[in-house]
C-alpha positions as a Markdown table, in Angstrom:
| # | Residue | x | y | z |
|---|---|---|---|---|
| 1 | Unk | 59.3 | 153.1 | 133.2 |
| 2 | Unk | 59.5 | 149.9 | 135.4 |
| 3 | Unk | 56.9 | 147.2 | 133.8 |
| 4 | Unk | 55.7 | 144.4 | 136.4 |
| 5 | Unk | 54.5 | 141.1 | 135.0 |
| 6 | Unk | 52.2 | 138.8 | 136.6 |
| 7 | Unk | 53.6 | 135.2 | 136.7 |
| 8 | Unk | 54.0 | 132.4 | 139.0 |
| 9 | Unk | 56.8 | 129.8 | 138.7 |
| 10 | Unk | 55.7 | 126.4 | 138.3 |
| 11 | Unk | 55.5 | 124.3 | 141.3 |
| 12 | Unk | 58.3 | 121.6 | 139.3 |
| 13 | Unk | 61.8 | 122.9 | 138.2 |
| 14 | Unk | 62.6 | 121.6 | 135.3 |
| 15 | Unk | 66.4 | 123.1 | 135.4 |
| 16 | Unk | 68.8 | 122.4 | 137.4 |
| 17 | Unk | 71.1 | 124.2 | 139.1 |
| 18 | Unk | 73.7 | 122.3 | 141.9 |
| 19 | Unk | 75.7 | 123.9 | 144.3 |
| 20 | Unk | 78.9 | 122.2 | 146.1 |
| 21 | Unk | 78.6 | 122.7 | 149.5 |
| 22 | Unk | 81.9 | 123.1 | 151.2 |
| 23 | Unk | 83.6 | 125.1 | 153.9 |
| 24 | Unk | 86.9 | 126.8 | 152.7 |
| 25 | Unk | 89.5 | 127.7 | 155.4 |
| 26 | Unk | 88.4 | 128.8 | 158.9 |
| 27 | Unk | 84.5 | 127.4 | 157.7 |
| 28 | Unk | 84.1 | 126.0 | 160.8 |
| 29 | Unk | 84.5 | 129.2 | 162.6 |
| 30 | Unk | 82.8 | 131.4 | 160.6 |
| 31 | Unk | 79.6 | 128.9 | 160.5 |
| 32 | Unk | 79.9 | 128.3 | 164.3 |
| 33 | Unk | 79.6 | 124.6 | 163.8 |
| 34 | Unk | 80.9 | 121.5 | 161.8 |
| 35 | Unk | 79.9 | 121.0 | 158.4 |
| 36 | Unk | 78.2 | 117.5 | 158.7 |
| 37 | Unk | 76.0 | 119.8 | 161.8 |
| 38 | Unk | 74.9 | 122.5 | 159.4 |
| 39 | Unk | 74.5 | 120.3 | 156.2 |
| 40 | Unk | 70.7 | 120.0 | 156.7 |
| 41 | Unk | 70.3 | 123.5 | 157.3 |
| 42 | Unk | 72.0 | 124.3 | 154.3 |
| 43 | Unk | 70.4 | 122.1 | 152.0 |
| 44 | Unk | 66.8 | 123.3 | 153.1 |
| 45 | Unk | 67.9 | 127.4 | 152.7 |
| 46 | Unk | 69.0 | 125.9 | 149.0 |
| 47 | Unk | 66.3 | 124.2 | 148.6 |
| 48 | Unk | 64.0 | 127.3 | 149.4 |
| 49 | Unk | 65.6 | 128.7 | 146.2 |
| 50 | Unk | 65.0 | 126.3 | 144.1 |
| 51 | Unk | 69.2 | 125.2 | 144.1 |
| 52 | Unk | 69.8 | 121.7 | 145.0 |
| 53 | Unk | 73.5 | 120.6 | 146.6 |
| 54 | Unk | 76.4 | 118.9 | 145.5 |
| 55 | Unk | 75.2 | 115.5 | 147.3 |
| 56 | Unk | 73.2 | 113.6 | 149.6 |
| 57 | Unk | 74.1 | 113.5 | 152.8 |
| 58 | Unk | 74.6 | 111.0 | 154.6 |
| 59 | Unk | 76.1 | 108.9 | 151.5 |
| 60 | Unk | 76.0 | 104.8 | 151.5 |
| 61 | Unk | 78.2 | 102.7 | 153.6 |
| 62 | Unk | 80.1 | 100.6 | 151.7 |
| 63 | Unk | 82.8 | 98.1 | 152.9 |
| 64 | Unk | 85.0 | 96.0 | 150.9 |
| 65 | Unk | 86.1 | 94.2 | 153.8 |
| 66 | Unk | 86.2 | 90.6 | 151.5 |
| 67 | Unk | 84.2 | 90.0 | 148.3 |
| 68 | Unk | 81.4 | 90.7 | 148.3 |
| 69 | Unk | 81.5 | 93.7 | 149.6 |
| 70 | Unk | 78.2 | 95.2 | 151.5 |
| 71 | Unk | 76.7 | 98.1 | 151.0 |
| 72 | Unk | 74.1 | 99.9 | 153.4 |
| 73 | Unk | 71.8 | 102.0 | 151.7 |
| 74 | Unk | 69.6 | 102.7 | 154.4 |
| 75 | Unk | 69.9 | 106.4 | 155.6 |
| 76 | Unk | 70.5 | 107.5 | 151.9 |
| 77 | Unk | 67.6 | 106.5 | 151.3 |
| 78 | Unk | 66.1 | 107.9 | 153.6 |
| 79 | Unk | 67.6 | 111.6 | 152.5 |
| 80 | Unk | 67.1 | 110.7 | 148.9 |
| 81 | Unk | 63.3 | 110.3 | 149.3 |
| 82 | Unk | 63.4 | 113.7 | 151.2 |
| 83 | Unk | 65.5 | 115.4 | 148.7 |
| 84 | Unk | 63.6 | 113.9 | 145.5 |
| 85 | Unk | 60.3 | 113.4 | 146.7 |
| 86 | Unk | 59.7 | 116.6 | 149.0 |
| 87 | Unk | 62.0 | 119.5 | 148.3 |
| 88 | Unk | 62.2 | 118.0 | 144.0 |
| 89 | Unk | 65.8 | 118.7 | 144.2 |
| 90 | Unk | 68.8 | 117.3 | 142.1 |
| 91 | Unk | 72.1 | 115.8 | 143.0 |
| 92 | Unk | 74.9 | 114.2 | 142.1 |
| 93 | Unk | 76.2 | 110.7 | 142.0 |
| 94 | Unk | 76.8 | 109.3 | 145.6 |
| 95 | Unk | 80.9 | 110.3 | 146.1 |
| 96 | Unk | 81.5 | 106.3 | 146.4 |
| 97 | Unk | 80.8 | 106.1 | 142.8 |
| 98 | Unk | 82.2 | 109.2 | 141.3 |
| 99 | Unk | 84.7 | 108.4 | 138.9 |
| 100 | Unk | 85.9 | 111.0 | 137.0 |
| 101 | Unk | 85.2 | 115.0 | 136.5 |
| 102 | Unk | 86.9 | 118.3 | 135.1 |
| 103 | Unk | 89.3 | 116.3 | 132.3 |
| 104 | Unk | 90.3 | 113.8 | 134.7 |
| 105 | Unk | 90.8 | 110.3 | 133.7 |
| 106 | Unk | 89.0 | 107.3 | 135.7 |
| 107 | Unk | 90.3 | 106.7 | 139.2 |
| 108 | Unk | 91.1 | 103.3 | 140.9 |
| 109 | Unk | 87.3 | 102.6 | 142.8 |
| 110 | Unk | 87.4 | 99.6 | 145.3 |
| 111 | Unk | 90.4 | 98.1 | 144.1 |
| 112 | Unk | 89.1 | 97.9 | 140.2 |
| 113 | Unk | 91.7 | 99.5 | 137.6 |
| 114 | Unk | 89.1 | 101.5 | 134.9 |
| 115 | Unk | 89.7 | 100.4 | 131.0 |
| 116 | Unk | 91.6 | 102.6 | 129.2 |
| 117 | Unk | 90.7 | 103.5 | 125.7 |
| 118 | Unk | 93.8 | 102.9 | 123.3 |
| 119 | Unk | 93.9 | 106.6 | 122.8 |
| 120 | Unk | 95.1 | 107.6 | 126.3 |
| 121 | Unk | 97.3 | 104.3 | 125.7 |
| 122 | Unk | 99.1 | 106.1 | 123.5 |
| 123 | Unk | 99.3 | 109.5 | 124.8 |
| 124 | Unk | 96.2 | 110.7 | 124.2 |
| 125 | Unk | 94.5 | 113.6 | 126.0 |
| 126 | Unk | 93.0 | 112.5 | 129.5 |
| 127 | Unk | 90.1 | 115.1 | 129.2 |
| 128 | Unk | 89.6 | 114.4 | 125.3 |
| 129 | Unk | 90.2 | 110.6 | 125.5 |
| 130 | Unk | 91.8 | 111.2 | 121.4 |
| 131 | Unk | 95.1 | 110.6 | 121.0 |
| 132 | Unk | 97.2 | 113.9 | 121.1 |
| 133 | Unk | 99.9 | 112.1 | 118.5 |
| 134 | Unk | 99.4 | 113.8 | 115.3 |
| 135 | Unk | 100.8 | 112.6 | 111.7 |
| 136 | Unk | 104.6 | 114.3 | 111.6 |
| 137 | Unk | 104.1 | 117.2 | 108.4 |
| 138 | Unk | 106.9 | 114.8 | 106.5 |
| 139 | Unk | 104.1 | 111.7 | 107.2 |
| 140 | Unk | 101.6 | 114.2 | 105.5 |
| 141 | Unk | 103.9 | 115.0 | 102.7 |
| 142 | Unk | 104.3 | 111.4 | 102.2 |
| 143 | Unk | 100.4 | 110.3 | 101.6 |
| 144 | Unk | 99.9 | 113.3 | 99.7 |
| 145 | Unk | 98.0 | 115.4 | 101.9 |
| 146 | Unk | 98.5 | 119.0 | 101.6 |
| 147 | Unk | 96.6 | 120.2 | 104.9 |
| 148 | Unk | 95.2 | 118.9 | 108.0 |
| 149 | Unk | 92.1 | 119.0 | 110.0 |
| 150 | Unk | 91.9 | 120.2 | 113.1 |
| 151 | Unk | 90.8 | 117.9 | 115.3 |
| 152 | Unk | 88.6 | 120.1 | 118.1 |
| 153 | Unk | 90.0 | 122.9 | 120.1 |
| 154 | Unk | 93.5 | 121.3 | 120.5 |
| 155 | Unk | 94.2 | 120.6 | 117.4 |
């Protein structure tokens, strides 16, 4: 027996759900034009669904040409207010200001080194940020200690 509810969805989403769009090898072909031409299309059949993209296109111009640098926001914001405003989508960061993802540590952005905490210093874990030096057993035998913690899934 098949039971049919009667619901509507509410005209907010309040979860989100992003989806990188990319073209793997031969995308071009198999989409019969380049990515930055079928972007908009794209993001609208997403949008239909209730799925929002990996990013606004097009992102902000930013030169660092001299300091200060200058930054045109323009035409982002122009998409922004589209895919905020209209189609109540989510999104990323700009990719100018994307730092770090998936255990990597900070990257090098316009010339700026990122901190780095005195656990990675030492040979910590990049995707942790703890220090991956543990006391020696001998070190733990010394203060007395007869086990260890675990410290998270690495231990």
């Amino acid at each position: 027996m098949v039971r049919v509810r009667d619901f509507a969805l509410p005209d907010d989403s309040h979860v989100a759900a992003i989806y990188d769009i990319r073209y793997g090898p031969g995308g071009e072909r198999l989409w019969g034009a380049l990515i930055d031409t079928m972007y908009p299309r794209l993001v609208r059949f997403l949008a239909e669904r209730r799925l929002s993209p990996d990013a606004i296109r097009p992102g902000p111009k930013i030169r660092w040409c001299r300091r200060p640098g200058h930054a045109d926001f323009a035409d982002y914001d122009r998409a922004a207010e589209v895919y905020f405003n209209e189609w109540k989508l989510y999104s990323y960061t700009p990719r100018e200001f994307y730092l770090f993802g998936w255990g990597h540590p900070p990257k090098t952005i316009f010339g700026e080194q990122p901190s780095r905490p005195a656990a990675l210093r030492d040979g910590g874990s990049a995707a942790s940020g703890r220090s991956t030096k543990r006391p020696s057993r001998r070190a733990s035998r010394r203060t007395g200690t007869t086990s260890r913690k675990r410290a998270g899934p690495t231990g």
